[in-house]
C-alpha positions in Angstrom: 19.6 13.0 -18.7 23.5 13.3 -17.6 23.3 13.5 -14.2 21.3 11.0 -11.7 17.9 11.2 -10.2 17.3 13.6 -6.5 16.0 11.4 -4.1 16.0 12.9 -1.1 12.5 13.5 -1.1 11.9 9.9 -1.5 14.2 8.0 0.8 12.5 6.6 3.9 12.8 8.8 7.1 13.0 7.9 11.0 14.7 4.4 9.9 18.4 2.8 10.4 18.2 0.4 7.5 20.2 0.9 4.3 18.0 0.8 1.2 18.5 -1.2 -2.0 20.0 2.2 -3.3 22.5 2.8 -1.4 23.9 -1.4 -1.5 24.1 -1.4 -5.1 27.4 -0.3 -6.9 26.0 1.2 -10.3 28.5 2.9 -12.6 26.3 4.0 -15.7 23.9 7.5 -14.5 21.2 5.6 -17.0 20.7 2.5 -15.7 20.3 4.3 -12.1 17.6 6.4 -13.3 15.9 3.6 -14.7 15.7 1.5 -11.5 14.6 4.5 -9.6 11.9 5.2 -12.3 11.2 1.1 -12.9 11.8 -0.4 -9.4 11.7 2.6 -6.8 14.5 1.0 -5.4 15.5 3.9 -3.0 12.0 2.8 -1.2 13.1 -0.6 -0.8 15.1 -1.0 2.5 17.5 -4.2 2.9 17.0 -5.9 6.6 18.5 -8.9 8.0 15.8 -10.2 10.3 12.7 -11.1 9.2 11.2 -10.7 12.5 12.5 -6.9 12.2 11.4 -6.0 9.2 7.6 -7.5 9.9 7.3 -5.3 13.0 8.6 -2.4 11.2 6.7 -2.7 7.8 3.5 -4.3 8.4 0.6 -2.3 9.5 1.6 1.3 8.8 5.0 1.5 7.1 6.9 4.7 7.6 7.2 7.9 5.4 8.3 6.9 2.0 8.6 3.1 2.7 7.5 0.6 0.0 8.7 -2.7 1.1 11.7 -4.6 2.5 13.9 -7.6 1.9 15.2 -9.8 4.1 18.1 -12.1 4.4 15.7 -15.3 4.1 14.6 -14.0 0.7 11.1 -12.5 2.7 9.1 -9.8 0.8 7.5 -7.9 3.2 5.0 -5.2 2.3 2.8 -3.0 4.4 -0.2 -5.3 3.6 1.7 -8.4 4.0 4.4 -10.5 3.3 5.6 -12.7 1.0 7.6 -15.5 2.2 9.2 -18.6 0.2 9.3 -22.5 1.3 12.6 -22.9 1.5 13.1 -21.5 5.0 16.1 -24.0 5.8 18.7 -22.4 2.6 20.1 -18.8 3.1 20.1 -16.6 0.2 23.2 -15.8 -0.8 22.7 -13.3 -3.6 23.9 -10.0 -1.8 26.9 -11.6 0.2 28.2 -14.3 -1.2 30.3 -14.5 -4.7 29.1 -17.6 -7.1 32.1 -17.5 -9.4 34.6 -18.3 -6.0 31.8 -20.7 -4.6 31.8 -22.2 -8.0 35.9 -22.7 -8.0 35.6 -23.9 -4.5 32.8 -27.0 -5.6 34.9 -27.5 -8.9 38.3 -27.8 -6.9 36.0 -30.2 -4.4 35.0 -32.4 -6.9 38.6 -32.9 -8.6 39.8 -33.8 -5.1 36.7 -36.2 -5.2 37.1 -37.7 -8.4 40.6 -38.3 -7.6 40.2 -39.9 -4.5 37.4 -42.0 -6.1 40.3 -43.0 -8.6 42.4 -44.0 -5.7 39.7 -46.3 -4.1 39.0 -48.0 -7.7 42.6 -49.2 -7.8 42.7 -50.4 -4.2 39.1 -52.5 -5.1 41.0 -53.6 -8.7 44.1 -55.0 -6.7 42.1 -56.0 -3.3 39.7 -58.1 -6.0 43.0 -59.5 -7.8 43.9 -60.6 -4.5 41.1 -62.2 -3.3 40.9 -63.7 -7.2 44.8 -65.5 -6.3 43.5 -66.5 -2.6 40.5 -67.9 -4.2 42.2 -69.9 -6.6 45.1 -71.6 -3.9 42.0 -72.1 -1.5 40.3 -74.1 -4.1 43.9 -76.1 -5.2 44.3 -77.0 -1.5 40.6 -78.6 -1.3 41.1 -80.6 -4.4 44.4 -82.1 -3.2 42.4 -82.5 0.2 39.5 -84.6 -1.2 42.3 -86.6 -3.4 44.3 -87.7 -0.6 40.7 -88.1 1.6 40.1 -90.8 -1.7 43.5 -92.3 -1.5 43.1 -93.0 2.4 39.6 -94.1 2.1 41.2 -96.5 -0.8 43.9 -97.9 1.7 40.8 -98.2 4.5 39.2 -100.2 2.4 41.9 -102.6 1.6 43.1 -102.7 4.8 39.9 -103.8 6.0 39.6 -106.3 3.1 43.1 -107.6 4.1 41.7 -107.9 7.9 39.4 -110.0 6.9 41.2 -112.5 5.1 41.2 -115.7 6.9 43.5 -118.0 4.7 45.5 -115.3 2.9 49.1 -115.5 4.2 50.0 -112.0 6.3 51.1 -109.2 4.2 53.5 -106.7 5.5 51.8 -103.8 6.3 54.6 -101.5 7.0 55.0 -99.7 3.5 51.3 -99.3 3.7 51.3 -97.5 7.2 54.3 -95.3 6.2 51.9 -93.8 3.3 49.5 -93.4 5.2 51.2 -91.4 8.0 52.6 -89.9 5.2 49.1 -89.1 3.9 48.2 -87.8 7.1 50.8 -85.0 7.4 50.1 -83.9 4.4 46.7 -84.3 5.0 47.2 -81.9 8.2 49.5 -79.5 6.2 47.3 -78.9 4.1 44.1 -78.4 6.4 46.5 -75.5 8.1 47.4 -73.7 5.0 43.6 -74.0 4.2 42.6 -72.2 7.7 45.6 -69.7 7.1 44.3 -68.9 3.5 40.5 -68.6 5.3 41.9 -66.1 7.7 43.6 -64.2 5.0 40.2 -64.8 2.8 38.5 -63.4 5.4 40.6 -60.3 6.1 40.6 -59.9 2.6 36.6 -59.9 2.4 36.4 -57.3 5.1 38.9 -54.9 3.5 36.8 -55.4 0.6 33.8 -54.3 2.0 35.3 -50.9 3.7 36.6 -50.0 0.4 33.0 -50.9 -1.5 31.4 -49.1 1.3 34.1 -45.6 1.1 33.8 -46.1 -2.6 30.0 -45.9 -2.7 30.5 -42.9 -0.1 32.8 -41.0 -2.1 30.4 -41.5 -5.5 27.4 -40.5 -3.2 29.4 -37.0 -2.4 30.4 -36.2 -6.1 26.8 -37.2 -6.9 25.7 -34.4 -4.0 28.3 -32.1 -5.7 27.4 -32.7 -9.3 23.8 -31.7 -8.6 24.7 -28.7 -6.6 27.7 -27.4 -9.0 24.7 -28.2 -12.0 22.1 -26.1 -10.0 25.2 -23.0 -9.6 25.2 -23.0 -13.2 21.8 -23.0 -13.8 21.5 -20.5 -11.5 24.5 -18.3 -13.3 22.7 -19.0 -16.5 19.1 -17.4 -15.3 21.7 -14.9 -14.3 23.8 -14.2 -17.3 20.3 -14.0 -19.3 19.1 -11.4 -16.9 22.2 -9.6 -17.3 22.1 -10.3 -21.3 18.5 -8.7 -21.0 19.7 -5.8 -19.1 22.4 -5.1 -21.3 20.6 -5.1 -24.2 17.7 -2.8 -22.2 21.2 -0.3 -21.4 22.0 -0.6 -25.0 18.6 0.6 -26.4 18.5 3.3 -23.7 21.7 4.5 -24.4 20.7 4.7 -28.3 17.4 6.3 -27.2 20.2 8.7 -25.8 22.0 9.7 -28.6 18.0 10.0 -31.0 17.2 12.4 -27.8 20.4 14.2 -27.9 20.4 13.9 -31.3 17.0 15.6 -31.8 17.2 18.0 -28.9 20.3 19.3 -30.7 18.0 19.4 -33.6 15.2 21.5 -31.5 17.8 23.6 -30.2 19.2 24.6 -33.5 15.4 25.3 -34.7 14.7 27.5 -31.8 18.3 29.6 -32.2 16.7 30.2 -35.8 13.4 30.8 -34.5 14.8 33.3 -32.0 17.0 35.1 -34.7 13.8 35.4 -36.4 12.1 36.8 -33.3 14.7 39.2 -32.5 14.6 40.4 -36.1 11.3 41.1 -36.2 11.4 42.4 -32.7 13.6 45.3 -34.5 11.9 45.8 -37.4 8.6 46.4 -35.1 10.6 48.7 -32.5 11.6 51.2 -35.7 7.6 51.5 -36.3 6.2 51.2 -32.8 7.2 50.3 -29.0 6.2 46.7 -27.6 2.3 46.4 -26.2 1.5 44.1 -23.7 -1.7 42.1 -24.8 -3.3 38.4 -23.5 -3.9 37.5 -27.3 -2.2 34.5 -28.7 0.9 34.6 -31.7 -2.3 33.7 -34.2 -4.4 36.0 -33.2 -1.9 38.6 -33.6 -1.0 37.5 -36.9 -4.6 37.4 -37.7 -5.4 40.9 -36.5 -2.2 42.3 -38.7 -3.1 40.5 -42.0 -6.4 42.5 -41.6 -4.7 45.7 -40.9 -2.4 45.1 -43.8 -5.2 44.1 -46.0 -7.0 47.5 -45.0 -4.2 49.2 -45.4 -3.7 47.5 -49.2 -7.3 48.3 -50.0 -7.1 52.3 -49.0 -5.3 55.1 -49.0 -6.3 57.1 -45.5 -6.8 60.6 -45.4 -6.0 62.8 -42.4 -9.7 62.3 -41.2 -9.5 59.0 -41.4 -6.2 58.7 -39.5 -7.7 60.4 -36.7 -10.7 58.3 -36.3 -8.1 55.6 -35.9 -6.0 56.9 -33.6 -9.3 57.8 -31.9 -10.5 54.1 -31.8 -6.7 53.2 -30.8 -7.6 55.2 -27.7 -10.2 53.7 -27.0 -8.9 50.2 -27.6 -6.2 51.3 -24.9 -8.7 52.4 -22.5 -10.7 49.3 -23.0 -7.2 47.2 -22.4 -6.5 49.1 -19.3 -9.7 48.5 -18.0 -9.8 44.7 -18.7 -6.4 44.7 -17.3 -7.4 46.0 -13.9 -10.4 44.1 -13.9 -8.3 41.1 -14.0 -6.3 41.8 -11.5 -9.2 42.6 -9.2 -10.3 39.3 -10.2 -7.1 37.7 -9.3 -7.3 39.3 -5.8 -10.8 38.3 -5.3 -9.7 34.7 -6.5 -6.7 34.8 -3.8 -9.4 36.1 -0.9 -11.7 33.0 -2.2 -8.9 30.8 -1.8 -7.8 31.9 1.6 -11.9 31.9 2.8 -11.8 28.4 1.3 -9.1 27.4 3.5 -10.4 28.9 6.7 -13.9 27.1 5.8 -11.9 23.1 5.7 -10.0 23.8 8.8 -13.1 25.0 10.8 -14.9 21.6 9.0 -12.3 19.1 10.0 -12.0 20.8 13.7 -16.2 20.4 13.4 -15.8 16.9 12.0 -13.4 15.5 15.0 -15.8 17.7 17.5 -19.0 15.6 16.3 -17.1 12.5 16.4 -15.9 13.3 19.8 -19.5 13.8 21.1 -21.1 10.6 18.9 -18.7 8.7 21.4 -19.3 10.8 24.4 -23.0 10.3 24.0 -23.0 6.4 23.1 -20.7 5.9 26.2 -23.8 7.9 28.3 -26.2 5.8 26.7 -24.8 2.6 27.5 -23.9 3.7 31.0 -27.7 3.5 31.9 -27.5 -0.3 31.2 -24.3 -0.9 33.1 -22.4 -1.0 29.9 -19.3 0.6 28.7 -18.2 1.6 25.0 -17.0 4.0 22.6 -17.3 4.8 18.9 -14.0 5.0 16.7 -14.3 7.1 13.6 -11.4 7.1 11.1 -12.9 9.7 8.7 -9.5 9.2 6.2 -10.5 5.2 5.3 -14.3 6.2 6.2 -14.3 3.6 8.3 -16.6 3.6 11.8 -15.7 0.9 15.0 -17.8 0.3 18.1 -16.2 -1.3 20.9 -18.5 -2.4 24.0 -17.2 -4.2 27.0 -19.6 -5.7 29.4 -19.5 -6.5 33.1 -17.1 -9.6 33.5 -16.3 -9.9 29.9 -12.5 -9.3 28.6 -13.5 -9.2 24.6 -14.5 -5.6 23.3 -16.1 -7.7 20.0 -19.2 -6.8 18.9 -19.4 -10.1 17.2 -19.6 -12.1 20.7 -23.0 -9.9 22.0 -26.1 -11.7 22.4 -29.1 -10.8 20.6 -30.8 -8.6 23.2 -27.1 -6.8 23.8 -26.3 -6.2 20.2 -30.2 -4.8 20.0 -29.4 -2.4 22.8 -26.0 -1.3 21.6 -28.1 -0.8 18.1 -30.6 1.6 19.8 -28.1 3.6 21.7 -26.0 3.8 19.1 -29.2 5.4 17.0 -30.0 7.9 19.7 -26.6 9.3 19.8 -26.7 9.7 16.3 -30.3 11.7 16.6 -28.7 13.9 19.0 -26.2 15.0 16.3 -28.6 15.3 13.5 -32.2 17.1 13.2 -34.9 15.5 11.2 -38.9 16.3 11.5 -39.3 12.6 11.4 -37.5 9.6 13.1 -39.0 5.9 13.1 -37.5 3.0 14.5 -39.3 -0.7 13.3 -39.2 -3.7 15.9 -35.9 -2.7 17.8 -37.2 -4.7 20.8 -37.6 -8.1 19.0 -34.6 -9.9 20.6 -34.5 -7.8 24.3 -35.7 -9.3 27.4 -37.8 -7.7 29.3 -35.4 -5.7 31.8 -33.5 -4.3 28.5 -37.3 -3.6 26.6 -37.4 -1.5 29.9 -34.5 0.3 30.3 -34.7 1.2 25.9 -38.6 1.9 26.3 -37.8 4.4 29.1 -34.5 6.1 26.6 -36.6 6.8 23.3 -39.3 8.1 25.9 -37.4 10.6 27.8 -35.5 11.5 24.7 -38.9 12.2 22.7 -39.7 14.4 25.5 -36.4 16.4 25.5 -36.7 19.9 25.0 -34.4 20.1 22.1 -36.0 17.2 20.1 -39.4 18.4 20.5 -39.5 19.5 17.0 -39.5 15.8 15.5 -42.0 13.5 15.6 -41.2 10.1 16.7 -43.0 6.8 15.0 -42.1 3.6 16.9 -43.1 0.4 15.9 -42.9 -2.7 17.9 -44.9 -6.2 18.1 -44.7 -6.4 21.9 -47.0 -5.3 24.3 -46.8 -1.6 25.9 -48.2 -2.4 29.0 -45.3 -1.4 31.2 -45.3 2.0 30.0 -47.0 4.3 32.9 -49.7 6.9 33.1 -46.9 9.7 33.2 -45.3 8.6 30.3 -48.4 8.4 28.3 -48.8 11.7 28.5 -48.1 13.8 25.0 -47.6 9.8 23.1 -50.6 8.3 20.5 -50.3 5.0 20.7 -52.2 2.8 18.1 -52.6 -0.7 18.4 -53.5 -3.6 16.0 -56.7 -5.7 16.9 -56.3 -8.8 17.2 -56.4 -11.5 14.2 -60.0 -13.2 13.9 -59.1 -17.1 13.7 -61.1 -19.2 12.3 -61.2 -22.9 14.1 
């Protein structure tokens, strides 16, 4: 087909919502026919709240509605919806181009990599550093302990010298020079150590802060890696689909070309055929004008290969030709005759169909009338026990609700009655339906098991009075119940049989 699809007697009516239809851009005529046929996508409508579109589609969608999508990827259908788990992400299919979001993560993570570069070469030269500091630090502590050793040496003989009783005096001058001369070096030393602790320290710290950006920074591009790996993953599932649906526009547009190809084919065969036609149309209009007749091409050509086998097999005389034209007549007469009987019958087919449609709207207005009075009449039935009610009948799902509220009850559910109620409710519900139907016998089986004995009453006294009615005195009522009738008075006796069990003999 050239042209696309008329969908105006599809879209969705009474709503402000674009559809899938009209958001998509699609050039090809083919490809739009095929989602239309496929995917019914100009019965799909395109909403941005969720909230929105549940309110709108669930329950009872409107005219020509499917389903709807919304902007957290939600499904949502008439019967319900379909959500995903991944509430927290937004779906960025329909506003959002991958291929710039892609450049944007790829230019992010050559500015990561590169900082990450940067931080390696500070760490390289901050540990090269520390490496140098480490190594003077450790020179300053060995020279320490050595001149510690050489003082502890000069102790020691000083000491040994003290105690010396007969040794002449030995001048101790030289030796107290080196060892003041120890001592500031000593003291040198011990403040280049601190000053090389300080810078050790400061060093250590730096270190740290650039471990801890560097970890930072590889934690990022790690974050970046996996998401720019999930976009292409992603562009993947999307470059098959649109592989697939290439390939799908390829073999329907070479299903185009064998269509045109063989309707070209069919058209040149009917040209032919109606050369032919009009040929023989010619050659028939020199011998004879055109009859109308129901009989099919075969039958035609069946009836003249007879006639031209008759006509092979004998010459005609004059009489003969005359009985023909004779049973021509008649064969006209008959036609004619057929003819107006058919359209008589088509008349009388027309009158049937308009008396048929008379006959459905007087049943539906009859339908909603009984329906009407099955609740009128349950309502007036529960009334007598204090009750209220009604009956909903949805005759298009064929589906029947009762709804019963009793005194200082909110709920409506017939669920939440208690035995004797839902009994009651049962038995009203029964005599309403009597009241709309007529059969010589109606029998109800121990419908006061679960009443007490005000309700037993107030039911006992209904079937009664209803027995009695004037209008149902053509029925005959059998009740049977296990409880005992003894309530039932002298005036209501009157015009009932009742039959009751003897006791069981038991046997001790």
């Amino acid at each position: 087909r050239d042209g696309t699809y008329d969908i105006s007697r599809n879209r969705p009516q009474g709503v402000d919502h674009p559809t899938m239809y009209d958001m998509l851009e699609i050039g090809d005529n083919m490809i739009s026919n095929a989602l239309v046929e496929l995917a019914t996508i100009e019965q799909v409508l395109l909403i941005e709240d969720s909230e929105t579109a549940r309110r709108l589609i669930v329950g009872r969608a409107p005219r020509n509605v499917m389903s709807a999508w919304t902007l957290a990827g939600d499904d949502v259908k008439p019967r319900g919806v379909y959500s995903n788990d991944m509430s927290k992400l937004t779906v960025k299919m329909l506003n959002v181009d991958t291929t710039q979001l892609l450049q944007q993560l790829t230019q992010q993570r050559a500015r990561t990599a590169a900082e990450r570069e940067t931080l390696n070469q500070k760490r390289c030269a901050l540990e090269e550093k520390l490496r140098v500091v480490k190594g003077k630090v450790t020179t300053h502590k060995n020279r320490q302990l050595g001149i510690k050793r050489e003082l502890g040496t000069l102790n020691q003989k000083s000491i040994e010298l003290d105690n010396m009783e007969e040794a002449p005096m030995m001048d101790v001058t030289a030796l107290q020079q080196d060892v003041l001369s120890y001592e500031a070096q000593l003291a040198t030393c011990a403040s280049k150590r601190s000053e090389l602790e300080e810078q050790y320290a400061a060093l250590e710290a730096e270190h740290k802060e650039a471990r801890k950006r560097w970890e930072e920074s590889t934690k990022h591009d790690n974050s970046i890696t996996a998401e720019l790996e999930e976009l292409r993953n992603k562009m993947g599932t999307l470059q098959r689909k649109r592989n697939k649906v290439s390939q799908e526009v390829d073999r329907l547009k070479d299903k185009k070309k064998e269509i045109a190809a063989e309707l070209k084919k069919v058209e040149d065969q009917l040209a032919t055929k109606k050369k032919l036609i009009e040929e023989g149309t010619e050659m028939a209009n020199v011998r004879c004008t055109r009859i109308e007749t129901s009989r099919s091409p075969v039958q035609v050509e069946k009836l003249l290969m007879k006639l031209q086998l008759k006509v092979n097999k004998s010459s005609f005389s004059q009489a003969e030709l005359d009985t023909l034209a004779t049973q021509l007549d008649e064969i006209n007469t008959k036609f004619k005759l057929t003819k107006a009987l058919i359209k008589e019958n088509k008349k009388t087919s027309a009158e049937l169909n308009d008396s048929q449609g008379t006959r459905e709207k007087h049943y539906f207005k009859l339908r909603r009338e009984i329906s009407h009075r099955l609740s009128i009449l349950f309502a007036t039935n529960l009334s007598q026990r204090g009750y209220n009610g009604q009956i909903k009948v949805d005759h298009k799902a064929k589906q029947l609700d009762l709804e019963l509220t009793m005194p200082n009850r909110k709920t409506g559910d017939v669920c939440s009655l208690s035995g004797g109620e839902r009994s009651f409710s049962t038995v009203c519900f029964i005599i309403s339906l009597w009241c709309l139907m007529d059969s010589p016998f109606r029998c109800l089986d121990e419908f006061d098991v679960f009443m007490d004995l005000y309700n037993r009453r107030i039911t006992m006294k209904m079937l009664i009075d209803y027995s009695k009615n004037q209008t149902t005195s053509r029925s005959q009522f059998i009740l049977l119940t296990p409880q005992n009738l003894s309530k039932v008075t002298e005036k209501e006796r009157i015009g009932m049989n009742i039959l009751q069990l003897d006791a069981p003999t038991r046997f001790n």
